[in-house]
PQR file of N, CA, C, O and H, with PARSE charges and radii, in Angstrom:
ATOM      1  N   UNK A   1      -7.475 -11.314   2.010 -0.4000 1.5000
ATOM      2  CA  UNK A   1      -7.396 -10.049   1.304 -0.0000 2.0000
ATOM      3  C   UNK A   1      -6.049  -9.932   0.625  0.5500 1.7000
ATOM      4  O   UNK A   1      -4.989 -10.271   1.151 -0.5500 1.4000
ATOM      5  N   UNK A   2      -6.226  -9.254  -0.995 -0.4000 1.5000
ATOM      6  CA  UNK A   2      -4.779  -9.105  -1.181 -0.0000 2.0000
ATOM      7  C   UNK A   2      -4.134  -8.094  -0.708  0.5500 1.7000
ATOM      8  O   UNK A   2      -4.886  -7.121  -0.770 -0.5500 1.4000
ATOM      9  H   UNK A   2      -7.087  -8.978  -1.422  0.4000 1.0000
ATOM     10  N   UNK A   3      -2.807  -7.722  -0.123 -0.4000 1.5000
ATOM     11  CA  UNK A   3      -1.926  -7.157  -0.174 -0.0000 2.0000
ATOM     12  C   UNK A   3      -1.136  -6.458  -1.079  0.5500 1.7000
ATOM     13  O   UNK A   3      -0.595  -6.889  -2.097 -0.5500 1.4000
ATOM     14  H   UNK A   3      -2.197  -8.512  -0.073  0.4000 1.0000
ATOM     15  N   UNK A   4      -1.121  -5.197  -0.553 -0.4000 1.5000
ATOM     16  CA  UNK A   4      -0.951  -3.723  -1.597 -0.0000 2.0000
ATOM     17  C   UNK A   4       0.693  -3.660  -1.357  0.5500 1.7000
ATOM     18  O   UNK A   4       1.397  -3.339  -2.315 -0.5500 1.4000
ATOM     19  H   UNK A   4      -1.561  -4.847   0.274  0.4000 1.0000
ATOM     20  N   UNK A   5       1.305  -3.969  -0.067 -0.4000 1.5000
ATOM     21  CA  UNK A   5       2.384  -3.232   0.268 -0.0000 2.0000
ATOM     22  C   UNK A   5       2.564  -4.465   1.632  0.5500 1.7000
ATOM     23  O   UNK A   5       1.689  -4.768   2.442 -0.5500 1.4000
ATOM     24  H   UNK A   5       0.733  -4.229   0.711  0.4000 1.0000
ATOM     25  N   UNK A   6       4.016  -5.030   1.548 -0.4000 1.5000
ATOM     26  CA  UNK A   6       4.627  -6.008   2.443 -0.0000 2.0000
ATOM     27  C   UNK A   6       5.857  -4.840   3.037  0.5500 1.7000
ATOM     28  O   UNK A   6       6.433  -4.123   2.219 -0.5500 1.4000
ATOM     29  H   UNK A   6       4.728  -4.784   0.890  0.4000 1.0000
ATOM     30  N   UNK A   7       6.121  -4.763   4.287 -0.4000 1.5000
ATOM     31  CA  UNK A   7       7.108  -4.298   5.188 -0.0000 2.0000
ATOM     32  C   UNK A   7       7.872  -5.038   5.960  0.5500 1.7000
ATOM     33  O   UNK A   7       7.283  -5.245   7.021 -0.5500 1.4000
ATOM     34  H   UNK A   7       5.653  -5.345   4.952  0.4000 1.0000
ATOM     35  N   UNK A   8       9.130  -5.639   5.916 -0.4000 1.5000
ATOM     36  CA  UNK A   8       9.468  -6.394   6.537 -0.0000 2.0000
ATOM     37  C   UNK A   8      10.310  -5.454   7.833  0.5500 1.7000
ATOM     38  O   UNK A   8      11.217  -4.634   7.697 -0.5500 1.4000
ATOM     39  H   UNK A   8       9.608  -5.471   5.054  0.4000 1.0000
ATOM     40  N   UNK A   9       9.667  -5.900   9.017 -0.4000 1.5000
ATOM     41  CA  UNK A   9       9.713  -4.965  10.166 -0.0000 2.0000
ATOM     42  C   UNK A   9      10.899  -5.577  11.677  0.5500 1.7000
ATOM     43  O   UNK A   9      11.266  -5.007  12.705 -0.5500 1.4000
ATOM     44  H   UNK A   9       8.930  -6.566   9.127  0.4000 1.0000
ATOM     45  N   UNK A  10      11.196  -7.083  11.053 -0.4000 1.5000
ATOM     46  CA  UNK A  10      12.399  -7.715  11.284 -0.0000 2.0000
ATOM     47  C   UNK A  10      12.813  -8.578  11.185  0.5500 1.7000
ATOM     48  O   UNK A  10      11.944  -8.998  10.422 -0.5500 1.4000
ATOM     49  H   UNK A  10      10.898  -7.545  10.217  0.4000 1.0000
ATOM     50  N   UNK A  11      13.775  -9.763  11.313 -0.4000 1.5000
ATOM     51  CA  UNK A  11      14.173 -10.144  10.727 -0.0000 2.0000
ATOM     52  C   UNK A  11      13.354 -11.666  10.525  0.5500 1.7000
ATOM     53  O   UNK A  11      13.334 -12.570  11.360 -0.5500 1.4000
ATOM     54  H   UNK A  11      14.481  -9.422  11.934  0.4000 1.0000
ATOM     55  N   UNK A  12      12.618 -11.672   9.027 -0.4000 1.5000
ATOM     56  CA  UNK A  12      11.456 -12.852   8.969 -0.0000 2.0000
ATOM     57  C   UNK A  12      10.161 -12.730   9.610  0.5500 1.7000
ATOM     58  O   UNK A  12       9.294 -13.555   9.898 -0.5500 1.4000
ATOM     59  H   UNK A  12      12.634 -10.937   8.348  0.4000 1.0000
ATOM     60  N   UNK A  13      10.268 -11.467   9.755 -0.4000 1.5000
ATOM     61  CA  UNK A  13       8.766 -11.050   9.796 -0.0000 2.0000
ATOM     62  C   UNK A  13       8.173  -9.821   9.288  0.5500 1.7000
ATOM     63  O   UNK A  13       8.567  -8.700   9.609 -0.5500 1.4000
ATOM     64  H   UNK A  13      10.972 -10.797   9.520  0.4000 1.0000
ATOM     65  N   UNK A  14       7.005 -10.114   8.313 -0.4000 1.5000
ATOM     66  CA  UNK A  14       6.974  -8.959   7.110 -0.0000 2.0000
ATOM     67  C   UNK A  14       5.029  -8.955   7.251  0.5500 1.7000
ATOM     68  O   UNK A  14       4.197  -9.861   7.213 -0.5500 1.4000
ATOM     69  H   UNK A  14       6.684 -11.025   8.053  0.4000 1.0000
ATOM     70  N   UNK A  15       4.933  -7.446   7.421 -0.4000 1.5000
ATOM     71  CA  UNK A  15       3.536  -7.221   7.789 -0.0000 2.0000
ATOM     72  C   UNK A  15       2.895  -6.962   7.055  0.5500 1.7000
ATOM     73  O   UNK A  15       3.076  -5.745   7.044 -0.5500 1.4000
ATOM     74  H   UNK A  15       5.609  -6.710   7.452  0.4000 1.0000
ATOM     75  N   UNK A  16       1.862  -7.240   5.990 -0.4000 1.5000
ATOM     76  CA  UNK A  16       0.934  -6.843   4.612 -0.0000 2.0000
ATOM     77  C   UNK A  16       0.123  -5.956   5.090  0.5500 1.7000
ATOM     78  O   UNK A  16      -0.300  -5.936   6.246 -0.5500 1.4000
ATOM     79  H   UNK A  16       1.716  -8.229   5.999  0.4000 1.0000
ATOM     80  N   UNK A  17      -0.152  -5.113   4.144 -0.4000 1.5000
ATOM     81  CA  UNK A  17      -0.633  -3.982   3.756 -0.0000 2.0000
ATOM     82  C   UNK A  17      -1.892  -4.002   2.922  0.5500 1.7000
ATOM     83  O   UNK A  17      -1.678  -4.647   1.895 -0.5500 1.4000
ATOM     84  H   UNK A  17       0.192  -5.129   3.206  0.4000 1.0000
ATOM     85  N   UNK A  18      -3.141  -3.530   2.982 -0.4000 1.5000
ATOM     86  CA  UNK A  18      -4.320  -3.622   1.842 -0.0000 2.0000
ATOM     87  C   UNK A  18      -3.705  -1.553   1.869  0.5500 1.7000
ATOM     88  O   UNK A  18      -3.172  -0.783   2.667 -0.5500 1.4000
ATOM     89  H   UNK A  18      -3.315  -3.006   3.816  0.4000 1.0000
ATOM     90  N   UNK A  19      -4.469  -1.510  -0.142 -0.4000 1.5000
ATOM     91  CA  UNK A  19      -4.081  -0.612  -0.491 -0.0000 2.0000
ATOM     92  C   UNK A  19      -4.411   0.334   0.582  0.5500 1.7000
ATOM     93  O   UNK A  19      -3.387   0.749   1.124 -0.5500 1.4000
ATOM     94  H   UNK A  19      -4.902  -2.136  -0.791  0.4000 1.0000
ATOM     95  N   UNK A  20      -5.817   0.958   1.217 -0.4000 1.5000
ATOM     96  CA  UNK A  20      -6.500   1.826   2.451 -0.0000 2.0000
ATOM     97  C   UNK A  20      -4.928   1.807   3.289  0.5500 1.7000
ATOM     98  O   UNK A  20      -4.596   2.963   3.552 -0.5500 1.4000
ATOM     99  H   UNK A  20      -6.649   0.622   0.776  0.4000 1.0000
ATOM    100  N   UNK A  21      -4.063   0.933   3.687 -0.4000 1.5000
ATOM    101  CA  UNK A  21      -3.334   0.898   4.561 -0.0000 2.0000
ATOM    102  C   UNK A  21      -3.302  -0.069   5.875  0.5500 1.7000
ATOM    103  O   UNK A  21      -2.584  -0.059   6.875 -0.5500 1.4000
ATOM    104  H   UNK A  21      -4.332  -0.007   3.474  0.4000 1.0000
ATOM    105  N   UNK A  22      -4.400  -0.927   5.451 -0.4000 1.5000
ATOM    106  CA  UNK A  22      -5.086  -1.296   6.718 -0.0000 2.0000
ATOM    107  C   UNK A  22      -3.797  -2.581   6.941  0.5500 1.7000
ATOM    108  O   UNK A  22      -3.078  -2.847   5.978 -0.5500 1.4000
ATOM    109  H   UNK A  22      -4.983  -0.936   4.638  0.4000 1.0000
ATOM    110  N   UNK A  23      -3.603  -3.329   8.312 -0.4000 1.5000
ATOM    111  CA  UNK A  23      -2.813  -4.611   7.972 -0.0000 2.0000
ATOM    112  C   UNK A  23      -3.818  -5.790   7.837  0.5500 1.7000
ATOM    113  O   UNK A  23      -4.951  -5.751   8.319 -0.5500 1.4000
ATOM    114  H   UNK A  23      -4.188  -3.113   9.094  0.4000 1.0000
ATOM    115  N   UNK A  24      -3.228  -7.005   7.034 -0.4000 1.5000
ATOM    116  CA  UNK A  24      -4.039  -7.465   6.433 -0.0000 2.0000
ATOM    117  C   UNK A  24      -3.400  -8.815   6.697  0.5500 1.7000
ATOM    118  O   UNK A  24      -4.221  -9.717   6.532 -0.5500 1.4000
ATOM    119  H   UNK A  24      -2.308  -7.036   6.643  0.4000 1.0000
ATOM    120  N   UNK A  25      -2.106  -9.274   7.080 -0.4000 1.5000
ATOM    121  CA  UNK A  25      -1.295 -10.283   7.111 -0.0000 2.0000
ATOM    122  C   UNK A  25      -0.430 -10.361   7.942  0.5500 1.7000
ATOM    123  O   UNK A  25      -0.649  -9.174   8.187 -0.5500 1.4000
ATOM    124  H   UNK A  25      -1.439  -8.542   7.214  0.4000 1.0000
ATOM    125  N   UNK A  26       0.335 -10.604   8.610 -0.4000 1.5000
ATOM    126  CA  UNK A  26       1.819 -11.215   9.267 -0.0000 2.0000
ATOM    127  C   UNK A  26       1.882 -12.516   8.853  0.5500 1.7000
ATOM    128  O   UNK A  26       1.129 -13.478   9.011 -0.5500 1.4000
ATOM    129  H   UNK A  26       0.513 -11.568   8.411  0.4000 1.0000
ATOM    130  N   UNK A  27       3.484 -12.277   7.992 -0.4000 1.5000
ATOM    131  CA  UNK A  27       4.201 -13.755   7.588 -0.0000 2.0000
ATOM    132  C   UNK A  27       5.457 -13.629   8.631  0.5500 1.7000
ATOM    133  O   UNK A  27       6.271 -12.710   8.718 -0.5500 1.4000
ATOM    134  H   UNK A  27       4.095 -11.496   7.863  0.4000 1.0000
ATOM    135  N   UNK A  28       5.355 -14.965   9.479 -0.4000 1.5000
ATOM    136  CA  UNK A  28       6.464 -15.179  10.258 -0.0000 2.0000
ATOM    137  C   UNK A  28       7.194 -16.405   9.566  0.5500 1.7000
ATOM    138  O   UNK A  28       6.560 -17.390   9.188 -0.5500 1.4000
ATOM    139  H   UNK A  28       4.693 -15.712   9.409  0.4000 1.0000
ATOM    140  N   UNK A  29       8.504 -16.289   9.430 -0.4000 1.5000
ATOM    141  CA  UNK A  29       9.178 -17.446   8.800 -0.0000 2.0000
ATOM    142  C   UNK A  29       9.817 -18.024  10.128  0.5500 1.7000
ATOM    143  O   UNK A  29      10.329 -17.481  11.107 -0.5500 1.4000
ATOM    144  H   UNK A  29       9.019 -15.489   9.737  0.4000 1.0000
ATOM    145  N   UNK A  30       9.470 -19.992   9.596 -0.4000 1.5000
ATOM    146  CA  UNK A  30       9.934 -20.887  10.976 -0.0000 2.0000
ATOM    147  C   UNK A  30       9.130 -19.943  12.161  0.5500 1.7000
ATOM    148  O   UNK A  30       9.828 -19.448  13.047 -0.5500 1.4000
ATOM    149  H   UNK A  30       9.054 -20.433   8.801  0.4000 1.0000
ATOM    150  N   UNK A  31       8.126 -19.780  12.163 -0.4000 1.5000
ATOM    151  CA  UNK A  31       6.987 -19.304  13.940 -0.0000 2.0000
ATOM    152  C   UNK A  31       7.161 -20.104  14.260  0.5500 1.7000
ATOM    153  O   UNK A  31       8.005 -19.927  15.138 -0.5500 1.4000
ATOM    154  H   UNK A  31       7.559 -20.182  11.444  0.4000 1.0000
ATOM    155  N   UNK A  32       6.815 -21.652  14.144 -0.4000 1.5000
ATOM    156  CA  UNK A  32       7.235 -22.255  15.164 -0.0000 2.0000
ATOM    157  C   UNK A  32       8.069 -22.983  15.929  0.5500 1.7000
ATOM    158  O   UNK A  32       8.034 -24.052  16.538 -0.5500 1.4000
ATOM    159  H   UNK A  32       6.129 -21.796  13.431  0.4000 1.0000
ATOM    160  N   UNK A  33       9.094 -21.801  15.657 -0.4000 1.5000
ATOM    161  CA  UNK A  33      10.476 -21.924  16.201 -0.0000 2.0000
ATOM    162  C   UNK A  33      11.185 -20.824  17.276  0.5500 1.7000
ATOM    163  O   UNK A  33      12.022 -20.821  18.180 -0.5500 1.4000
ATOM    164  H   UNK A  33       9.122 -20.933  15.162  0.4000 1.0000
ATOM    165  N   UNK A  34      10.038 -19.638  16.371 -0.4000 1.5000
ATOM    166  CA  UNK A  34      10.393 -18.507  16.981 -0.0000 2.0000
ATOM    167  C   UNK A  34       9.317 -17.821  17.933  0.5500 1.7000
ATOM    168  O   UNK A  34       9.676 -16.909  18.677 -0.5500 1.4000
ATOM    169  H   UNK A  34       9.359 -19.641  15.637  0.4000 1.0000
ATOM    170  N   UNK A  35       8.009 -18.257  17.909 -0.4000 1.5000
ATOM    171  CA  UNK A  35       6.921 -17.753  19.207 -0.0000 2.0000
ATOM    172  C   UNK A  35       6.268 -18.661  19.305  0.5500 1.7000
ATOM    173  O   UNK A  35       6.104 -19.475  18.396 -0.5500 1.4000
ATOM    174  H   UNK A  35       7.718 -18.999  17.304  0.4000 1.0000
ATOM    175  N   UNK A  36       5.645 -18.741  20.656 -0.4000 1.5000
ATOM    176  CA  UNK A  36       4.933 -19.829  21.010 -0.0000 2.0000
ATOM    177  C   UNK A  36       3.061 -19.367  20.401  0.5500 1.7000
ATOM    178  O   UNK A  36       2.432 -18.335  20.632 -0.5500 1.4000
ATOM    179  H   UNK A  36       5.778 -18.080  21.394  0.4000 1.0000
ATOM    180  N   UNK A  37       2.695 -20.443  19.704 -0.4000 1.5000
ATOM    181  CA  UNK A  37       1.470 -20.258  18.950 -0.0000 2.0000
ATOM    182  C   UNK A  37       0.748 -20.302  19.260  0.5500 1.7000
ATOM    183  O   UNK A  37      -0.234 -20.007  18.579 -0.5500 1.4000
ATOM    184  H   UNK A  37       3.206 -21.281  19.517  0.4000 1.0000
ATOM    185  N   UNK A  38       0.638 -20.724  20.594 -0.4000 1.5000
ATOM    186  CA  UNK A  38      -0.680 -20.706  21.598 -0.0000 2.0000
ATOM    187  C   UNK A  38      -1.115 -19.530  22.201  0.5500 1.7000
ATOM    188  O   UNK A  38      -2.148 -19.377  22.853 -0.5500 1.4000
ATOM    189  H   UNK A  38       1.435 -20.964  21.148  0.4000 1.0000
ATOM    190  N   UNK A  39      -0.102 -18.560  21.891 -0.4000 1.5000
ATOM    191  CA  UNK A  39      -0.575 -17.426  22.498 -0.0000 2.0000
ATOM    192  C   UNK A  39       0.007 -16.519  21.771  0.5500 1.7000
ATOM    193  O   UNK A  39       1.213 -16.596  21.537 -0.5500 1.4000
ATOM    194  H   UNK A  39       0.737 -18.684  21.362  0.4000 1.0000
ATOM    195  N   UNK A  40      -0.755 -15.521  21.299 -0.4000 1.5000
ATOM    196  CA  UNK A  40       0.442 -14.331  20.407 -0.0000 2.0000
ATOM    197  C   UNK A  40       0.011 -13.008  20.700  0.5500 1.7000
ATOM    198  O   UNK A  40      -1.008 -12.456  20.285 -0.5500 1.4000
ATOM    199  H   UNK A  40      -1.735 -15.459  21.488  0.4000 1.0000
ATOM    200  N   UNK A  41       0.544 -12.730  21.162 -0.4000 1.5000
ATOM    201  CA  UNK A  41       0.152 -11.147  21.754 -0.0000 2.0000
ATOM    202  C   UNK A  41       1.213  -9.759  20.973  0.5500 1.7000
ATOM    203  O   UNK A  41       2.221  -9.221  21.428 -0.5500 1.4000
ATOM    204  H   UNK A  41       1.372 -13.178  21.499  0.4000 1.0000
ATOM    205  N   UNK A  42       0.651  -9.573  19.974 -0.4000 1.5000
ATOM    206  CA  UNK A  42       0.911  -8.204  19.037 -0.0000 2.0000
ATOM    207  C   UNK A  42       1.136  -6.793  20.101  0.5500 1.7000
ATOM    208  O   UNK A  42       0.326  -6.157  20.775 -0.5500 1.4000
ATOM    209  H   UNK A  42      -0.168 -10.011  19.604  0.4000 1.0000
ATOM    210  N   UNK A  43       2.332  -6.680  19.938 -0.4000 1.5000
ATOM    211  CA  UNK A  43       2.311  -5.207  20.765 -0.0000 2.0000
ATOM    212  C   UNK A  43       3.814  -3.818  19.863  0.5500 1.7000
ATOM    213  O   UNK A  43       4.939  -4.154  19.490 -0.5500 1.4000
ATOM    214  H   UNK A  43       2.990  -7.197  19.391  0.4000 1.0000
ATOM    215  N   UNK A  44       3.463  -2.996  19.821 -0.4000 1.5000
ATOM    216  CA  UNK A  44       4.407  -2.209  18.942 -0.0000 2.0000
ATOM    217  C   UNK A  44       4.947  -2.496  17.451  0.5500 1.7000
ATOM    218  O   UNK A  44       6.046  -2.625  16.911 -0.5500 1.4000
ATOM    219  H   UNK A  44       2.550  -2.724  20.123  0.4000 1.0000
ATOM    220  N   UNK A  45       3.237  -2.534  16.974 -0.4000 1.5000
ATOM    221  CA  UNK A  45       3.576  -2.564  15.295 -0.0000 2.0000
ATOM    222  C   UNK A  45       3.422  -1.295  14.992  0.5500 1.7000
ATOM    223  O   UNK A  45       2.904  -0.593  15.861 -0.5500 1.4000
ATOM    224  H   UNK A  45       2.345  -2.430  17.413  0.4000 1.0000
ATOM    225  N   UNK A  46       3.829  -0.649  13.674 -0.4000 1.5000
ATOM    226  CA  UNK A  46       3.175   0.217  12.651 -0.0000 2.0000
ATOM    227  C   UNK A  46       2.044   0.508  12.633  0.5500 1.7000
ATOM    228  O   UNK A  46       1.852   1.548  12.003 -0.5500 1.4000
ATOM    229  H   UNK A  46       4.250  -1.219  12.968  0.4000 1.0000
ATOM    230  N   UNK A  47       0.771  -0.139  13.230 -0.4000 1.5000
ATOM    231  CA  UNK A  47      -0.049  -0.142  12.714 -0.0000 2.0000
ATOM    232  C   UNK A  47      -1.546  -0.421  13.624  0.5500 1.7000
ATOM    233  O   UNK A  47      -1.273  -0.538  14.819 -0.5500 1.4000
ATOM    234  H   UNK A  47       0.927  -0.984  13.741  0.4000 1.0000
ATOM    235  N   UNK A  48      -2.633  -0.517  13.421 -0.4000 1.5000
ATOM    236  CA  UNK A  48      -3.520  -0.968  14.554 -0.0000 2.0000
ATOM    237  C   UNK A  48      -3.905  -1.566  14.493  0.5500 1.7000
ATOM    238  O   UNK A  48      -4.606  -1.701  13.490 -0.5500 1.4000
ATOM    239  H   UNK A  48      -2.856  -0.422  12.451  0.4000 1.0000
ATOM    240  N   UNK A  49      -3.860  -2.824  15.736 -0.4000 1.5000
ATOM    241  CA  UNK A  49      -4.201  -4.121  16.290 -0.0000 2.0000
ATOM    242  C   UNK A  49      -5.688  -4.254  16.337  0.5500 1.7000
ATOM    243  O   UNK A  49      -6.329  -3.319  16.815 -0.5500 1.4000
ATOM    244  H   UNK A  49      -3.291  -2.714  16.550  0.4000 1.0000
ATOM    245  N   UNK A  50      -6.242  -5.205  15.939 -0.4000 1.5000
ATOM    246  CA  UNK A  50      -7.400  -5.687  15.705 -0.0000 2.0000
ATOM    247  C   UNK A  50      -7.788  -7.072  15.896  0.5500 1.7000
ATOM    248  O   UNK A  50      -7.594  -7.950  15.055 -0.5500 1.4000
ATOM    249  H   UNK A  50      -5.721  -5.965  15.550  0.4000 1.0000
ATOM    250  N   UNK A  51      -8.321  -7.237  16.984 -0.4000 1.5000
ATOM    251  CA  UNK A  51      -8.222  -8.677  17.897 -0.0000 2.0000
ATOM    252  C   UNK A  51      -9.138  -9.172  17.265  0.5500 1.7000
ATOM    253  O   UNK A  51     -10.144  -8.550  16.922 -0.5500 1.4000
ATOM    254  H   UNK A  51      -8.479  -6.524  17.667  0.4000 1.0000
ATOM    255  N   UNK A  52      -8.807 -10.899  16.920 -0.4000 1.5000
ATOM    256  CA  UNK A  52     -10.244 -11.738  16.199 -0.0000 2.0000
ATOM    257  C   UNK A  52      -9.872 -12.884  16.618  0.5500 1.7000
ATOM    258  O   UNK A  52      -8.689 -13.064  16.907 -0.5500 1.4000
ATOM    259  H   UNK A  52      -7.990 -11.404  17.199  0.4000 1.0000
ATOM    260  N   UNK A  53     -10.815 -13.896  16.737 -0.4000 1.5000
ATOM    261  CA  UNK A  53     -11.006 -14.992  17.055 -0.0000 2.0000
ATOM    262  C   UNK A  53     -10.143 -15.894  16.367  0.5500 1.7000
ATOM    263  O   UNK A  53     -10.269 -15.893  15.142 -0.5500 1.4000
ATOM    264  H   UNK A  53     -11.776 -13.750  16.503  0.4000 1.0000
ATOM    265  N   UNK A  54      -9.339 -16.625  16.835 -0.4000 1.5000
ATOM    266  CA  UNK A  54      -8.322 -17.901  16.065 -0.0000 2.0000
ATOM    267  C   UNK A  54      -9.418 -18.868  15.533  0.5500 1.7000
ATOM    268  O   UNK A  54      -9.098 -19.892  14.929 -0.5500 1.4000
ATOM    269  H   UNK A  54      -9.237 -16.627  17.830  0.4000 1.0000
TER
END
């Protein structure tokens, strides 16, 4: 989906936006440096979490 609106919420990590508001993206720069990818557990965004299958 494209993205209406990018928030970067810290440092190298910026959360997309579809116009509705909905989130639509997380870009992590170097992730795999900075969380382990086997497991990612989203907690205290902006916004509401919506669990889907990897």
């Amino acid at each position: 989906q494209q993205s209406a609106e990018s928030r970067e919420v810290s440092e190298g990590i910026v959360l997309d936006y579809d116009a509705a508001g909905n989130l639509v993206g997380i870009d992590i720069d170097n992730a795999s440096r900075k969380v382990r990818l086997e497991q990612l557990i989203l907690s205290k965004l902006p916004s509401r979490v919506t669990t889907v299958a990897a």
